[in-house]
C-alpha positions in Angstrom: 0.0 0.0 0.0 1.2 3.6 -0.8 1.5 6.4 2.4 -1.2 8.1 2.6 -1.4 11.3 3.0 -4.0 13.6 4.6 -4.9 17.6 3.7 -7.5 19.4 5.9 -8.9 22.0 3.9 -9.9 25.3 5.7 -13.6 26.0 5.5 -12.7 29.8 4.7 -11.9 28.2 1.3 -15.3 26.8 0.7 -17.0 30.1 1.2 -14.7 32.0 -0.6 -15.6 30.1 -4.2 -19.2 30.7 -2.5 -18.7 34.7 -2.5 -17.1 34.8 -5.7 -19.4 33.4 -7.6 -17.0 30.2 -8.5 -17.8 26.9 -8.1 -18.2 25.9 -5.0 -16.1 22.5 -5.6 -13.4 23.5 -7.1 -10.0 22.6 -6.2 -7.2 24.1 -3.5 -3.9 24.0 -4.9 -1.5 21.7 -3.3 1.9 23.3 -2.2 3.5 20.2 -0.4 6.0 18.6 -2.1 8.4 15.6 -0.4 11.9 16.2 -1.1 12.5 12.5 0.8 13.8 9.4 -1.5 11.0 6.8 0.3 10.5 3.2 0.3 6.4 3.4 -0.6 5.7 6.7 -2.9 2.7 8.8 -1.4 -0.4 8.9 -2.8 -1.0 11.0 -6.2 -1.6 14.4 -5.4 -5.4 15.2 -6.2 -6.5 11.4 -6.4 -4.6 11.4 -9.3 -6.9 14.1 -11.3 -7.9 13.4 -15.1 -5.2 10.6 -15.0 -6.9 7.1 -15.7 -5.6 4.3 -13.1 -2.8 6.5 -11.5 -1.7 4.3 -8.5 -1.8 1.2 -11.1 -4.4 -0.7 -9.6 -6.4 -1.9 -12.2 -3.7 -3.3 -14.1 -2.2 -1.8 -17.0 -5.8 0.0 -17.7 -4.9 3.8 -19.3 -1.0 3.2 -19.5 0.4 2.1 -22.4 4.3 1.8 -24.2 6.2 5.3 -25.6 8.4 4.2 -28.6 10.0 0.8 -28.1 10.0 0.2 -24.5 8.6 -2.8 -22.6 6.0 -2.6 -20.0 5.9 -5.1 -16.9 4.1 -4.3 -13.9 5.4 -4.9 -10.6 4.1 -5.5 -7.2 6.5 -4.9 -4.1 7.1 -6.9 -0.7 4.2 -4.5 1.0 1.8 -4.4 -1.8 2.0 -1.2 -4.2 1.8 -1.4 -7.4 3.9 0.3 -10.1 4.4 0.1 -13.9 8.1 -0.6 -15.5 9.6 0.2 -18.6 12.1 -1.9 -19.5 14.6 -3.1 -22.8 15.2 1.3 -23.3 17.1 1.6 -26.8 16.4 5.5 -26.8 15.8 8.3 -23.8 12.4 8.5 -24.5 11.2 5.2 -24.5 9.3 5.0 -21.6 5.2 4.3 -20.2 2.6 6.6 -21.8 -1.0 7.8 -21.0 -3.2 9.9 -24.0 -5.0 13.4 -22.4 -7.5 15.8 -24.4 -5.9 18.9 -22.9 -7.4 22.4 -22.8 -5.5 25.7 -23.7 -7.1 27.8 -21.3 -6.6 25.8 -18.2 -3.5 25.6 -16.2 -2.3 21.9 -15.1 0.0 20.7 -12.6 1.6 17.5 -12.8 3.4 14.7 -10.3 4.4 11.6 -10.6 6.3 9.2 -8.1 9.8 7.6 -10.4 12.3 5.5 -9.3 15.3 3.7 -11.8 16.6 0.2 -11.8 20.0 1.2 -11.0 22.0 4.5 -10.4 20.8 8.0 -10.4 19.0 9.3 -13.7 17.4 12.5 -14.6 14.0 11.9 -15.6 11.8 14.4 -17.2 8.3 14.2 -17.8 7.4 15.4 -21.4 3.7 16.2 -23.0 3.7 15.8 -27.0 0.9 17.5 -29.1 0.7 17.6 -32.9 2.1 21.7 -32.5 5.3 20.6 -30.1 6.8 19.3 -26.8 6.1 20.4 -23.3 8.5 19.3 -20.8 6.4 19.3 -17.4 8.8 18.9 -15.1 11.8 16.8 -13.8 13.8 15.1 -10.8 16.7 13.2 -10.2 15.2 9.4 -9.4 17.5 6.9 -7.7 17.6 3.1 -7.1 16.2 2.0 -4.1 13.7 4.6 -3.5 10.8 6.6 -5.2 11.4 10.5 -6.2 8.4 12.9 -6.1 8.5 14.7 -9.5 6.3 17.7 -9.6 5.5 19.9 -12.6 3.1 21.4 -14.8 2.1 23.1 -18.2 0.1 24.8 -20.3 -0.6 24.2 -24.4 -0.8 26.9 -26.8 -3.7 24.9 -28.4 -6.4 22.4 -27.3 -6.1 18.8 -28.2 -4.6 15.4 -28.4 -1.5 15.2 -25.8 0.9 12.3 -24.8 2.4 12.2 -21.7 5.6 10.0 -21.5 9.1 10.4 -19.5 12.6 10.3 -21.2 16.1 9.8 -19.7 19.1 9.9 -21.0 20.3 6.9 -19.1 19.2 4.4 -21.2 20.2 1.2 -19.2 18.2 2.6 -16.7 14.3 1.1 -16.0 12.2 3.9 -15.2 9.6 2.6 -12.8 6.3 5.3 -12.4 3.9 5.6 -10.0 1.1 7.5 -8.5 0.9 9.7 -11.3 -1.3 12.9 -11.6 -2.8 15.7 -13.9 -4.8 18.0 -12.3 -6.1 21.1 -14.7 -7.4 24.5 -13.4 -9.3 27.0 -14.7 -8.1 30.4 -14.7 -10.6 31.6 -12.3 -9.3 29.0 -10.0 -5.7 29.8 -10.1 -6.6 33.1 -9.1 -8.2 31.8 -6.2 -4.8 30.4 -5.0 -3.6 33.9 -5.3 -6.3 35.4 -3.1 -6.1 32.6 -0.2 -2.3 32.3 -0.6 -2.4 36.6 -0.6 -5.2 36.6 2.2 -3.3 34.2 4.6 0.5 35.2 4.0 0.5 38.8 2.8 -2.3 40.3 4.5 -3.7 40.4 8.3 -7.4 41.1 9.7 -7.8 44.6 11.0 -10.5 45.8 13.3 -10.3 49.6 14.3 -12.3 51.6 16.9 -12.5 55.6 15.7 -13.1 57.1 19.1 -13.2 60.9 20.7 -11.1 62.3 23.3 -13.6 60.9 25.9 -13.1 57.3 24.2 -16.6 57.5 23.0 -17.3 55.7 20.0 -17.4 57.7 16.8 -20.2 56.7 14.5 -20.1 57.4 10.6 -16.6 58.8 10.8 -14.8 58.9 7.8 -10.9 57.8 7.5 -8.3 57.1 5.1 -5.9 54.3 5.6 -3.2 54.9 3.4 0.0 52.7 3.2 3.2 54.3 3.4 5.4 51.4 3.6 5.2 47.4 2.1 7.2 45.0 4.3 7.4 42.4 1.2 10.4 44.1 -0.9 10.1 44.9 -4.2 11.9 47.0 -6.3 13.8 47.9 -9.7 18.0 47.3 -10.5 19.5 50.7 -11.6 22.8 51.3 -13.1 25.2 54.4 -12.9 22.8 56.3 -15.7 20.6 57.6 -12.5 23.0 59.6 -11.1 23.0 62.5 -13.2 19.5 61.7 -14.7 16.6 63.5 -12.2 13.9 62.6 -15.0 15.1 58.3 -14.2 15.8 59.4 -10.3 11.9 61.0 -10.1 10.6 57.9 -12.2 12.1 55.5 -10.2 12.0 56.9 -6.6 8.4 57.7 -7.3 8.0 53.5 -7.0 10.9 51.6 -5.0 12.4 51.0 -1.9 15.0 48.3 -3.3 17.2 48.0 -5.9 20.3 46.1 -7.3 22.9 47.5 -9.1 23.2 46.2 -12.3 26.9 46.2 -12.7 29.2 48.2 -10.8 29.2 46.0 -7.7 31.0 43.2 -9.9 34.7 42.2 -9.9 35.4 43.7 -13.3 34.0 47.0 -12.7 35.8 47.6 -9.2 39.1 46.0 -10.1 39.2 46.2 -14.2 43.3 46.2 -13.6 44.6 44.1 -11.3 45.2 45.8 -7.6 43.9 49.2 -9.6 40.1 49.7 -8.0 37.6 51.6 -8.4 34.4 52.1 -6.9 33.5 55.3 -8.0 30.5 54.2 -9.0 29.0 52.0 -7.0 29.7 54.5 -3.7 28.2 57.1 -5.3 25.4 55.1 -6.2 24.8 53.6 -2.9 25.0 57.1 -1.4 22.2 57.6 -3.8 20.2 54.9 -2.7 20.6 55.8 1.5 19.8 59.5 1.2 16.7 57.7 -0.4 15.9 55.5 2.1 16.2 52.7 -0.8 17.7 49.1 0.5 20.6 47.8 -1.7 21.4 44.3 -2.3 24.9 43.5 -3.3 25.8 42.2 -6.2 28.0 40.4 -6.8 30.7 39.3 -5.0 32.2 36.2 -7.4 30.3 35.2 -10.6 31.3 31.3 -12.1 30.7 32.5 -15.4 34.0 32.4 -16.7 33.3 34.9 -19.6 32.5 37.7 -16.8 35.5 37.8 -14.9 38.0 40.8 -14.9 40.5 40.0 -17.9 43.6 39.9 -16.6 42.2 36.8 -13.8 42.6 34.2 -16.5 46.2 34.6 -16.6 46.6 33.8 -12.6 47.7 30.7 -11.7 45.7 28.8 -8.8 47.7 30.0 -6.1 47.9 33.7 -7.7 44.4 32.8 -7.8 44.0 31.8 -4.1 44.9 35.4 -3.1 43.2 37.4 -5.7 40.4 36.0 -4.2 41.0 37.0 -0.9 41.7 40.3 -1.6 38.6 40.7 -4.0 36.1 39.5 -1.0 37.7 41.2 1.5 37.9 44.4 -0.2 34.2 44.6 -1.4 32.5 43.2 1.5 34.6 45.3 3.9 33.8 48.4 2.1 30.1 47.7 2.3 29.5 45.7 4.8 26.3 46.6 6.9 25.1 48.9 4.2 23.8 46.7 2.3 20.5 44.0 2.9 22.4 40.8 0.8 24.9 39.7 -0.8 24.9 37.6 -4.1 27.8 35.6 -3.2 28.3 33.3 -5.4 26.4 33.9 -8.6 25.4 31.1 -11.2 26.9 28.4 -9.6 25.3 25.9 -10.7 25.6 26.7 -14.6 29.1 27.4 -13.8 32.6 26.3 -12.0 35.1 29.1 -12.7 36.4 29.0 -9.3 35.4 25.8 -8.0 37.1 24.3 -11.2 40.6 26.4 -9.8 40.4 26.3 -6.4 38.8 23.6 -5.6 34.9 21.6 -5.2 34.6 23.8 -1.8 35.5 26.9 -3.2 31.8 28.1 -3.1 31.3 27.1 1.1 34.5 28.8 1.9 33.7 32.0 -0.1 30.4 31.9 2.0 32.3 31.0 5.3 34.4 34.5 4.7 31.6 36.4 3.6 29.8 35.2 7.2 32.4 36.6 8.7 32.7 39.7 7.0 29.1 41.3 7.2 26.6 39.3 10.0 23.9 41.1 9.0 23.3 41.0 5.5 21.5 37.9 4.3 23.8 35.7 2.0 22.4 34.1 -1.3 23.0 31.8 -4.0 21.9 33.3 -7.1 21.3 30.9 -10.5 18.5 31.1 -13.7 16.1 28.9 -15.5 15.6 26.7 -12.4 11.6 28.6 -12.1 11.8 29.6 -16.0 12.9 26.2 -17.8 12.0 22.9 -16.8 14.0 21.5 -19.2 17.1 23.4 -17.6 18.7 20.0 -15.9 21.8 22.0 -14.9 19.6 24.2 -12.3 16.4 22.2 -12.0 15.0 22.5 -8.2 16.5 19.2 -7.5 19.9 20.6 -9.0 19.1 23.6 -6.3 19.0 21.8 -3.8 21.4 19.6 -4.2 24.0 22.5 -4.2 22.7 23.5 -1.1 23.5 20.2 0.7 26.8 20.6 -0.5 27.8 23.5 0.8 26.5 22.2 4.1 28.4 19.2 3.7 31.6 21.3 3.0 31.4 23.2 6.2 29.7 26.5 5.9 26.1 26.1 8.1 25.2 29.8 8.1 22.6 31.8 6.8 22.1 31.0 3.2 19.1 32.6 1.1 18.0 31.4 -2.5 17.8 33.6 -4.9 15.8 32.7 -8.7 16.6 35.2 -11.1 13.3 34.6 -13.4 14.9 35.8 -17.1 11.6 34.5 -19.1 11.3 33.7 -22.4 7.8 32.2 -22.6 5.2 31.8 -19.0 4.7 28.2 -17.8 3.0 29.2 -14.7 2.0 26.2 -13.6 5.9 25.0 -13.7 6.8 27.9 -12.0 4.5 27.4 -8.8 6.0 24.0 -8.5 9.1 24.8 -8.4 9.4 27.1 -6.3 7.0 24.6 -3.9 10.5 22.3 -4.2 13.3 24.4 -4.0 10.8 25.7 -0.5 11.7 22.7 1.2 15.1 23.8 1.8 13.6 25.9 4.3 15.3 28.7 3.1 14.3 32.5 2.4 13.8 32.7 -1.4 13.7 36.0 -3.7 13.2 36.2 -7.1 16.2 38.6 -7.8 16.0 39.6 -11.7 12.5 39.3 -12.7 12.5 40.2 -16.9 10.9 38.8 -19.6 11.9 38.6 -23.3 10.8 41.2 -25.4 7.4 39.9 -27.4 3.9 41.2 -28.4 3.0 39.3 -25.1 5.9 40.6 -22.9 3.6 42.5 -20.6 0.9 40.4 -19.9 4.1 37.3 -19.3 5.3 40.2 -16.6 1.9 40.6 -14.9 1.2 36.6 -14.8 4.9 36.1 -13.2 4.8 38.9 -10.8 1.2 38.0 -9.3 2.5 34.5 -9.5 5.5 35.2 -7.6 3.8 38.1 -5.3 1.4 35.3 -3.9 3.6 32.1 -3.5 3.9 31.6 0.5 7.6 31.1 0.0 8.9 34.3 -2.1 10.2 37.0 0.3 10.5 39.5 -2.1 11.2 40.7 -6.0 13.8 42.8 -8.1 13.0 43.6 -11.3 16.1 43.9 -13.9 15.5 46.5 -15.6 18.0 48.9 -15.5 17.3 51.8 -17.8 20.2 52.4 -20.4 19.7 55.0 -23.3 21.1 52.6 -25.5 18.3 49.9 -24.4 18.1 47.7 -21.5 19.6 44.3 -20.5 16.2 42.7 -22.1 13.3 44.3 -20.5 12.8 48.7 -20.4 9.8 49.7 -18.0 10.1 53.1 -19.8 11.1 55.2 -23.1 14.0 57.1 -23.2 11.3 60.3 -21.7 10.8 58.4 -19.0 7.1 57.4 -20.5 5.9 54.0 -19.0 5.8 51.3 -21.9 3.2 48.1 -21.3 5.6 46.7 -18.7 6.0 49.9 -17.0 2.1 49.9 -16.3 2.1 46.7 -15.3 4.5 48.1 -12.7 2.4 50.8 -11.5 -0.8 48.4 -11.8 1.0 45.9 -10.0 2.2 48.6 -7.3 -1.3 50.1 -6.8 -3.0 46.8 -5.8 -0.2 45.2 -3.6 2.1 48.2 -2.3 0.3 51.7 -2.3 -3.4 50.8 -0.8 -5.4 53.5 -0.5 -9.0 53.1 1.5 -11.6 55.3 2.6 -14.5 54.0 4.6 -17.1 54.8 7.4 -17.3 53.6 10.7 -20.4 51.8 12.2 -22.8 52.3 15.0 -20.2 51.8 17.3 -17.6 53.0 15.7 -15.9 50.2 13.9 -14.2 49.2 11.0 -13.0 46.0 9.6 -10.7 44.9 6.6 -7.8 43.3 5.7 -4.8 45.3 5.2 -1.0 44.2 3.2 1.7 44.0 5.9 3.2 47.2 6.7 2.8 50.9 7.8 -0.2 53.4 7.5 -1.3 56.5 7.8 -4.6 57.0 9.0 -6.3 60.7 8.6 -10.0 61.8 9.0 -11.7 64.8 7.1 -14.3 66.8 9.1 -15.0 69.1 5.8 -19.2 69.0 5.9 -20.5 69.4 2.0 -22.8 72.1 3.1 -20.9 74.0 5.2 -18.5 77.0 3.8 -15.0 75.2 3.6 -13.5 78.6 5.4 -15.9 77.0 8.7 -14.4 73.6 8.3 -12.1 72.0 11.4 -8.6 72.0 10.5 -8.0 68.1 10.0 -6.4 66.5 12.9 -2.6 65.2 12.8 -2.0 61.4 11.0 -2.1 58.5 12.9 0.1 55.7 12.0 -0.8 52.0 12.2 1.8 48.8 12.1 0.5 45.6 10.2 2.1 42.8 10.9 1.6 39.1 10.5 -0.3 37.0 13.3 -0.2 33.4 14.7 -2.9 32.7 12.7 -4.6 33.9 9.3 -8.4 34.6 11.3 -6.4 36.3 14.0 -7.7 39.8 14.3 -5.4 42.8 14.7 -7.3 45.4 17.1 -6.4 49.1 17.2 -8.7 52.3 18.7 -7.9 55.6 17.1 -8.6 59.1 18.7 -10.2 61.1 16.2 
């Protein structure tokens, strides 16, 4: 028998679909993932959804071969039942099931995979008569069953084949417990709602009473929110600092940036033991007479094509100590000015140093950097692994595995995740997942350089990923890269050269206006209440006296603000109480 499993949905839920006019049985996303190797898989997530016979028993009944493969089903010491492909000439022979899938639904997908011997990367792979969609991967092992959790979307309705390839061809892929679950739009944006309600937001109750603490009945007040505890902001580059049409844009909007290059090696030390930070001090000065938190970055990038030129010429041990120097010099200089570091950047496309110095190069540069600045939170920083689930190289299970190494190597401080999100095209559903796996590290995660490719749907990609990424329980905050350069940008502008917003830059502002910048007016009750539900983070609270009929020379002078702190609670129906003197 497989592990059960057991969710306990909250009733909230239920009468949520109820208010909003959607179904009143549809489904609550599933965040849990299990990052364990285990003896019996779990059971399939959603009862297995549109799939026919997902835990295999009733035979071989839905499943059939994918190329050349041989089926056998299987039936283990404790009773589960599982499906093998076996005699594997090519990666993608494998076991197959036919869907009819819609392109206006989102679906996520899991499956439970183990291999006959070794480790293999498995993918799981929909074909359609327009293309392929790779759904998702994991790394399965011998011995054990690997959760593998995905999803997808199609361009067009239709005829799909779902069917898992490896490279490792002498490799058996056993597959169990296999779902497909599809949503409709309106119900993915439920998940954003409860996620938003529950994570981002807390129940407010506020009395509005006189000097006497009498309740004040029909007052009017406006909450206004002066500050958003999630982060999210905007990278600039060295082009703001003598631009006060960019500095009004983008001050008008953020509290956090990055700086887009003049933090790296190159640009502090472009001749060896010659630096210069010119720059990036006068850009951080720039940023804190702004009240604008900076992360750092970076501190060493594994992209061998981005390191200062005259590094390729060291030998390791020249190496040894220009690496030293660089961390020392950098961090010291900004240590406790800044909110993170980027430590290590793309390590897990990339082995510059770890290729020179050494497999532990990566925990030792974070060991130093621990040392150097305690406060600033310390991330790993890599792409595709929320963008590309055919990206093996940096596939959540490549994530995390990275992260076990450097605790393996010695360095058990503060680490931080950070997903750089460079989209091409939006696979939504893939992106929830994955960041629902790379979550059970237990780490904070940040999506550090949110852009997409440039499109005639590049906007609306940008608003699906930033509400995506806005409502997951596990992101901690968002940059966006886009730096604004007169010559064009990285890959995304949010403006024109006049500082005009282009599509993306109102999805900026719209994006801004609903999560960051709430403004409400209401009226207290009969005895002076009122209740909402506010975003985390500071308000101002005034009240207007002015009387419609009255000259506005006669009105009362309006009284002084009143600030309020929102802050997260034990528990998502806790209610935050505050009385007001008005």
């Amino acid at each position: 028998m497989k592990r059960r499993t057991w969710c306990y949905v909250d009733l909230s839920v239920f009468f949520f679909f109820l208010i909003s006019g959607f179904l009143a049985d549809a489904v609550p996303y599933d965040y849990s993932f299990t990052n364990e190797c285990l003896e019996t898989p779990n059971n399939p997530q959603y009862k297995g959804g549109i799939v026919v016979n997902p835990e295999l028993t009733d035979g071989s009944k839905g499943w059939t071969s994918f190329g050349n493969a041989k089926l056998k089903l299987q039936t283990s010491q404790n009773g589960n039942q599982f499906v093998v492909a076996h005699q594997r000439n090519r990666s993608f022979d494998s076991v197959s099931q036919k869907f009819v899938l819609d392109h206006n639904k989102l679906y996520t997908f899991s499956a439970w995979v183990q291999v006959s011997h070794s480790n293999a990367t498995v993918v799981a792979t929909f074909k359609t008569p327009t293309g392929y969609y790779n759904a998702g991967l994991t790394i399965a092992k011998s011995g054990c069953w690997s959760m593998l959790k995905g999803g997808l979307t199609v361009n067009e309705s239709g005829s799909a084949q779902l069917y898992f390839q490896s490279e490792n061809i002498s490799a058996d892929i056993w597959i169990d417990s296999v779902s497909l679950q599809p949503f409709t739009r309106e119900e993915w944006n439920s998940h954003h709602h409860q996620s938003i309600q529950k994570v981002r937001k807390t129940k407010v109750k506020i009395q509005v009473v006189n000097s006497k603490g009498q309740p004040l009945t029909n007052k009017t007040l406006t909450i206004a929110q002066k500050y958003a505890k999630f982060p999210f902001g905007c990278a600039i580059n060295k082009n703001i600092l003598n631009n006060q049409a960019y500095k009004n844009w983008f001050l008008s909007r953020f509290k956090y940036t990055t700086f887009e290059n003049e933090m790296k090696w190159y640009a502090n030390e472009p001749q060896q033991n010659h630096e210069d930070y010119w720059a990036a001090d006068r850009l951080l000065q720039f940023a804190k007479s702004n009240g604008v938190s900076v992360r750092g970055h970076n501190v060493f990038w594994e992209d061998p094509k981005y390191q200062p030129y005259w590094v390729y010429k060291l030998d390791p041990k020249q190496l040894a100590a220009a690496v030293v120097k660089r961390i020392n010099s950098v961090m010291r200089r900004y240590s406790g000015q800044v909110i993170a570091w980027d430590v290590v950047n793309e390590n897990l496309h990339f082995n510059f140093f770890e290729s020179k110095l050494g497999a532990t190069a990566s925990s030792k540069f974070y060991k130093t950097a621990r040392a150097l600045d305690r406060s600033a939170a310390l991330f790993l920083n890599d792409f595709n692994s929320i963008e590309s689930p055919g990206d093996h190289v940096s596939s959540p299970d490549s994530y995390l595995w990275k992260i076990k190494q450097i605790r393996a190597q010695g360095y058990n401080g503060p680490l931080s995740i950070g997903l750089e999100g460079h989209f091409s095209q939006c696979n939504i559903p893939y992106m929830r997942s994955a960041i629902d796996k790379i979550a059970t590290s237990g780490l904070p995660i940040w999506l550090t350089e949110v852009d997409v490719h440039s499109g005639p749907n590049q906007a609306t990609v940008l608003e699906q990923v930033l509400r995506e990424a806005h409502a997951h329980p596990s992101v901690n905050g968002i940059i966006l890269w886009s730096a604004w350069d007169p010559k064009g940008c990285y890959r995304m502008c949010l403006t024109d050269n006049n500082f005009r917003n282009l599509p993306t830059g109102d999805v900026v502002d719209k994006i801004l206006r609903e999560f960051f910048g709430a403004v409400i007016t209401a009226t207290t009750d009969s005895s002076g209440f009122y209740e909402t539900s506010l975003t985390h983070g500071d308000y101002e609270v005034t009240f207007s006296d002015f009387n419609s009929n009255q000259p506005r020379k006669y009105a009362k002078a309006p009284k002084m603000p009143q600030y309020l702190k929102v802050e997260a609670l034990g528990s998502s129906e806790d209610i935050l109480h505050f009385k007001i003197v008005a």
